[in-house]
C-alpha positions in Angstrom: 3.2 23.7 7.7 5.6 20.6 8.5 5.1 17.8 5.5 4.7 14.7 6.5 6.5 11.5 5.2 4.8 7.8 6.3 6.5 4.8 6.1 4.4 1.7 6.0 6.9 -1.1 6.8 4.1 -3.9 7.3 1.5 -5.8 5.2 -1.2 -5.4 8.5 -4.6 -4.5 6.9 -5.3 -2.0 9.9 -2.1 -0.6 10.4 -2.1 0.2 6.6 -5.7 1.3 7.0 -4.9 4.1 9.7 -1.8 5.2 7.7 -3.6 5.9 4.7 -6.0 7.8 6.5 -3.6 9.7 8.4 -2.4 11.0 5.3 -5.4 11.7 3.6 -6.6 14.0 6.6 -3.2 15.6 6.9 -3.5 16.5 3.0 -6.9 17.6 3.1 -5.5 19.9 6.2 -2.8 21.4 3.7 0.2 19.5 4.6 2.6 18.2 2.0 2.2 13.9 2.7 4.6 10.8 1.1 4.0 7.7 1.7 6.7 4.8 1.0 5.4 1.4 1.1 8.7 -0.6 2.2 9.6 -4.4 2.5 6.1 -6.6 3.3 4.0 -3.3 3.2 4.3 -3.4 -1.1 1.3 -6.0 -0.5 -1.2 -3.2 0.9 -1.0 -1.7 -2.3 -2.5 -5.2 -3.8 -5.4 -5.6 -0.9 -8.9 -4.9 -2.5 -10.1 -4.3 0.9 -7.5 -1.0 1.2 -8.3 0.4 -2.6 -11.0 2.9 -1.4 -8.3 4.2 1.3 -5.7 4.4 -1.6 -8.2 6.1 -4.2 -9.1 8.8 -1.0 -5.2 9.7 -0.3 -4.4 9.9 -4.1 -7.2 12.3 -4.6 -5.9 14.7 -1.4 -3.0 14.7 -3.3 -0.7 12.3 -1.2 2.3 10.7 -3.3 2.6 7.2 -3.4 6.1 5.1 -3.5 6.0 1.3 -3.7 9.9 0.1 -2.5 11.6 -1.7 -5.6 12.9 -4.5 -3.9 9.6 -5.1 -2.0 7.5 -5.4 -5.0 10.2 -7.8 -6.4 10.6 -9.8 -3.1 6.7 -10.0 -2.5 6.1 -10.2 -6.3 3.3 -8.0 -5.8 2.9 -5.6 -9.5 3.7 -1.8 -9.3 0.0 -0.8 -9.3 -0.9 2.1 -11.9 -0.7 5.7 -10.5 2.6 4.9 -7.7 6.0 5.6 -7.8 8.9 3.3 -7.3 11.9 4.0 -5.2 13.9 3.0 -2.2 14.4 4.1 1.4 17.1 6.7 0.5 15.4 8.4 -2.2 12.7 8.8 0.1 14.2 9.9 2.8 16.3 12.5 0.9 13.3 13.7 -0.2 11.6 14.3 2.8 14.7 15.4 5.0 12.7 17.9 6.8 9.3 16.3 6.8 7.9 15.1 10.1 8.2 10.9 10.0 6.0 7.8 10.9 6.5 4.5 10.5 3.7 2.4 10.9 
């Protein structure tokens, strides 16, 4: 089965919401998911309101990665549990994955 590699290139509650979810069913399906948070989207990894949709993808096994120079232009913390890396690395990673951007 294709893996699946999300981008989350926005700081919208919802859009963050649906991305998270996306994953989590595509794990629990038996696909391979990674999710980069990129640019403005770091700060979804900081909303309260999203930590129940992050706990639910982490336990389907989905691989977090906060963007470097997100958290540091957002200042939000690297949060305990997620990687952090950069748009290359994640895209050399997941070269034959099946990619969203949301």
């Amino acid at each position: 089965m294709t893996a699946l590699a999300i981008i989350v290139a926005s700081a919208d509650r919802d859009r963050a919401r649906t991305a998270l979810s996306l994953a989590a069913c595509a794990a629990a399906l038996g696909r391979g998911v990674t999710m980069l948070f990129d640019g403005a989207g770091v700060a979804c990894l900081a909303d309260s309101a999203l930590a129940d949709a992050l706990a639910t993808a982490r336990e389907f096994g989905v691989a977090l990665t906060a963007c470097a120079s997100g958290l540091a232009d957002t200042g939000t913390p690297l949060p305990a549990g997620i990687a952090s890396g950069g748009m290359m690395a994640f895209l050399a990673a997941n070269g034959e994955a099946q990619l969203v951007t949301v």
